[in-house]
C-alpha positions as CSV (number, residue, x, y, z in Angstrom):
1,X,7.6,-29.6,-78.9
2,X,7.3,-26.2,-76.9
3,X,4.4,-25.8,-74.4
4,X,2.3,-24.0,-77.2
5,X,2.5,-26.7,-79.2
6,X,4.7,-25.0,-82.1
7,X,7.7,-26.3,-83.1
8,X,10.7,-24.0,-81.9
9,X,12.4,-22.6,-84.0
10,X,15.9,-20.2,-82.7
11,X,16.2,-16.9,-83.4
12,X,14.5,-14.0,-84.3
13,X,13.3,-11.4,-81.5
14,X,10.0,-13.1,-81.3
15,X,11.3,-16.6,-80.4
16,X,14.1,-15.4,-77.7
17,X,11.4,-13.6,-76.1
18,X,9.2,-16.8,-76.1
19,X,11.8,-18.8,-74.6
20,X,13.0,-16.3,-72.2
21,X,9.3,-16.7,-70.7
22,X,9.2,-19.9,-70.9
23,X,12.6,-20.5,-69.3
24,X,12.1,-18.0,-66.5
25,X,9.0,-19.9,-65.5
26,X,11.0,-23.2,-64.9
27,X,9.6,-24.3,-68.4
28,X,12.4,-26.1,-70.3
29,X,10.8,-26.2,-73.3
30,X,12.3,-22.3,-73.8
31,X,15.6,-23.6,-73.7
32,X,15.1,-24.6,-78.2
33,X,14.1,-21.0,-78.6
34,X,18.0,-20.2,-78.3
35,X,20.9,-21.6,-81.3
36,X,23.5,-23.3,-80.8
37,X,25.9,-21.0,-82.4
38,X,28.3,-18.4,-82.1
39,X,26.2,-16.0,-83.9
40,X,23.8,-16.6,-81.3
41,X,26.0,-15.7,-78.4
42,X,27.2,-12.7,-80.5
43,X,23.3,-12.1,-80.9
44,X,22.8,-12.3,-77.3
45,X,26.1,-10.8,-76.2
46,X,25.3,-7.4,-78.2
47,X,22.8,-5.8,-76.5
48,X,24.2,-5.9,-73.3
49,X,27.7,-4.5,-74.6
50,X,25.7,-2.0,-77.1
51,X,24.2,-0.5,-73.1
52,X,28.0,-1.1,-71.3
53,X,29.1,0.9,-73.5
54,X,26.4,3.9,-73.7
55,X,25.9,3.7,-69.9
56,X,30.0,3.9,-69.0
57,X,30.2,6.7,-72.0
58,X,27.0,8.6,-70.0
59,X,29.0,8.2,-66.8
60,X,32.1,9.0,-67.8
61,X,30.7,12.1,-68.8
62,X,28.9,13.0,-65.8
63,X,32.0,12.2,-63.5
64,X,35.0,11.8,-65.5
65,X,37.4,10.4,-62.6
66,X,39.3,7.1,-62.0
67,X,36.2,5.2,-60.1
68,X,33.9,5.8,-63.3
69,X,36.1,4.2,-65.3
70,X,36.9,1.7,-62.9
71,X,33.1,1.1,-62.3
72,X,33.2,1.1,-66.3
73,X,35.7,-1.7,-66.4
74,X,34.6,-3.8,-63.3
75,X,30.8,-3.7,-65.3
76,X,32.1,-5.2,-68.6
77,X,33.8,-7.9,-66.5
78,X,30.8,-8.3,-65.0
79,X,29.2,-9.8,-68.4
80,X,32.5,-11.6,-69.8
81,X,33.5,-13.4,-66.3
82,X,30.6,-16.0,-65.8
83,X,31.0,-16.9,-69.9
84,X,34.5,-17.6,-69.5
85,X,34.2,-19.8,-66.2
86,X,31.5,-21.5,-67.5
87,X,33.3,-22.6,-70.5
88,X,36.1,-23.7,-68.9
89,X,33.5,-26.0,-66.4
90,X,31.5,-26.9,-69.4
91,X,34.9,-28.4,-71.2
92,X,35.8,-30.0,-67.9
93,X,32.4,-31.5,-67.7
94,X,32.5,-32.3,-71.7
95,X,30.0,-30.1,-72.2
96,X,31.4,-27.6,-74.8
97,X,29.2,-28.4,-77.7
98,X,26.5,-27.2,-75.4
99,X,27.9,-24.4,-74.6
100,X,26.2,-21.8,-76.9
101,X,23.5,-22.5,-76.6
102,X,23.5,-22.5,-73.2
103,X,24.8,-18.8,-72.7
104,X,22.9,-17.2,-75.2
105,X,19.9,-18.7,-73.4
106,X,21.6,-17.3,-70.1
107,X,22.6,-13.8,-71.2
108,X,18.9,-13.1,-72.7
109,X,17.0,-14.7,-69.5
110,X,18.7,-12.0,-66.9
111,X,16.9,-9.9,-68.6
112,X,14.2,-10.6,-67.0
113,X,15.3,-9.6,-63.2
114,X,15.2,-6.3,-63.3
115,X,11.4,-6.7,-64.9
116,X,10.8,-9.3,-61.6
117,X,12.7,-6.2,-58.9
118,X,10.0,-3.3,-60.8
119,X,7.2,-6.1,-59.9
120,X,8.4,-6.6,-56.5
121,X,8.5,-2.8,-56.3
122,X,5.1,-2.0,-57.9
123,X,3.3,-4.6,-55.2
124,X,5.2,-2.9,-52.5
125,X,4.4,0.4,-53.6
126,X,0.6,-0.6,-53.4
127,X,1.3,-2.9,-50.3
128,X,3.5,-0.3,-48.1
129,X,4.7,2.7,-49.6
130,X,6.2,4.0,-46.8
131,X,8.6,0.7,-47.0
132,X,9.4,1.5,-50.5
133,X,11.2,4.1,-49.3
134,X,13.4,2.9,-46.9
135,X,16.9,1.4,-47.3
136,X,15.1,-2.1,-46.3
137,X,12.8,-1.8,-49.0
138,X,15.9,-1.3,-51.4
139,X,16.8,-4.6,-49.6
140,X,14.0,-6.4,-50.2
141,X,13.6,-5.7,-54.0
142,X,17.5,-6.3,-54.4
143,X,17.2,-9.6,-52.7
144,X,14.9,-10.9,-54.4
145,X,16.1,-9.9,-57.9
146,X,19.1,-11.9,-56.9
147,X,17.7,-15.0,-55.8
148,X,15.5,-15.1,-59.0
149,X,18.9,-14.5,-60.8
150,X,20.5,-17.4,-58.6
151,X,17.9,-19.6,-59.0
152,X,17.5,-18.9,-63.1
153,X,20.9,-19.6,-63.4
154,X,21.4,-22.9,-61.3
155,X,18.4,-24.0,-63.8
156,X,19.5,-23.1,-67.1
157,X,23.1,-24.5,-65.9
158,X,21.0,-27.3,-65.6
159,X,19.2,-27.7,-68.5
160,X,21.4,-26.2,-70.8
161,X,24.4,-28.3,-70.5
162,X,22.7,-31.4,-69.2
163,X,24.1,-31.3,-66.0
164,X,22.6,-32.8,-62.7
165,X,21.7,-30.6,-59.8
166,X,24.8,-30.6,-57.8
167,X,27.1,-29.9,-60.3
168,X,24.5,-26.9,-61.7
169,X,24.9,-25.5,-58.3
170,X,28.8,-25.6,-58.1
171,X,28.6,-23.6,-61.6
172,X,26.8,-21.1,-59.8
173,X,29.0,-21.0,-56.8
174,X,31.9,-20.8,-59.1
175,X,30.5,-17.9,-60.8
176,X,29.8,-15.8,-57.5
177,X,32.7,-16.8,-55.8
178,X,35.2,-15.3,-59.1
179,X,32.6,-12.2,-59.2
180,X,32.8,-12.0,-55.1
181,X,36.8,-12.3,-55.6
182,X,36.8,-9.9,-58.4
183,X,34.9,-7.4,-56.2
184,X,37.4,-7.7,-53.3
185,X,40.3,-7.1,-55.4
186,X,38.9,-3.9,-57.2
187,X,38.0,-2.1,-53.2
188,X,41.6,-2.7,-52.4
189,X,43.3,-1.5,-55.5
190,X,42.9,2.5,-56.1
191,X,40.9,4.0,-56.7
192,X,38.7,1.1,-54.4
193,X,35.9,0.9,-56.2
194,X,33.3,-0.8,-53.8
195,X,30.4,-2.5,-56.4
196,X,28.4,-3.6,-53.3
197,X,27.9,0.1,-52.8
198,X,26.0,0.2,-56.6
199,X,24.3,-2.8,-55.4
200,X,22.6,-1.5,-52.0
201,X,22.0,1.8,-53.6
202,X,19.0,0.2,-56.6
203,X,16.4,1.0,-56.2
204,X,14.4,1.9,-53.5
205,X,16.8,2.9,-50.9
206,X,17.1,6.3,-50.0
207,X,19.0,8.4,-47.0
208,X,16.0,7.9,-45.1
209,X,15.5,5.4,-41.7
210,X,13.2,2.7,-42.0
211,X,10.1,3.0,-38.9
């Protein structure tokens, strides 16, 4: 039984959003909100393509040169590299069946870190607003988007294909190291896209010194 005590029931926008709540507050209940289909990862997957796809076309247009398109590319293997090494850990680990689930649950609950970074930014902005301002305040809201992000994805690893602590951490090192190594490659190839740069750019950090 969910928290609430209603009996989940997957899909529909209503129940994702309840279990993204509920899984990005630890609660593993969340995790029956999500089906364990592949019209549930196409359901999940959609979105995030639908704005991949809008945001590279809006860029594109802006600046049409080799890095958009390279920043284009490097974003939509961005959303398809953790799915496909996580598969190929899940089967290794005999935990295919639980696969769908497990990503659709995964792909809807990061939404939920930019929503964590614009709280983060919001109580500095009433906390320190000179901070906000400064490349370390970029820093700090950046930082700890990602280690929500981490952290939600070491624990739906875990709960979502039944797997123990340790190995729900090596899925998550797996997953930054190909991204890190992915990342690398595309700054040495032209046109050297650097992604890093993207990242210490949101939001918050402007040309200004911190005092």
């Amino acid at each position: 039984m969910a928290d609430d005590g209603m009996t989940p029931q997957p899909g529909g926008f209503g129940n994702i959003l309840r279990g993204m709540l509920l899984l990005g507050r630890g609660r593993v209940a969340g995790l029956a909100y999500f089906g364990n289909t592949r019209d549930a990862v196409l359901t999940a997957l959609a979105p995030r393509i639908a704005l991949w796809l809008v945001g590279g076309l809006l860029t594109m247009a802006h600046a049409p040169d080799a890095t958009s398109v390279t920043r284009w590319l490097f974003s939509l293997c961005m959303i398809l590299l953790p799915a496909v090494v996580t598969y190929a850990l899940a089967q290794r680990w005999h935990r295919s069946g639980l696969w769908c689930r497990y990503i659709a649950a995964a792909w809807w609950t990061d939404w939920l870190s930019p929503f964590v970074m614009l709280a983060v930014a919001l109580l500095m902005a009433l906390g320190s607003p000179a901070l906000l301002e400064t490349t370390y305040g970029g820093l700090i809201i950046n930082g700890v988007g990602f280690a929500y992000s981490l952290w939600m994805t070491w624990f739906i690893a875990r709960v979502g294909l039944a797997l123990g602590g340790g190995r729900a951490m090596l899925m998550v090192g797996a997953v930054l190291v190909s991204l890190t190594l992915m990342a690398v490659v595309t700054a040495l190839l032209p046109p050297h896209y650097m992604p890093w740069h993207d990242f210490m750019a949101l939001p918050g950090a402007s040309s200004g010194t911190s005092h």
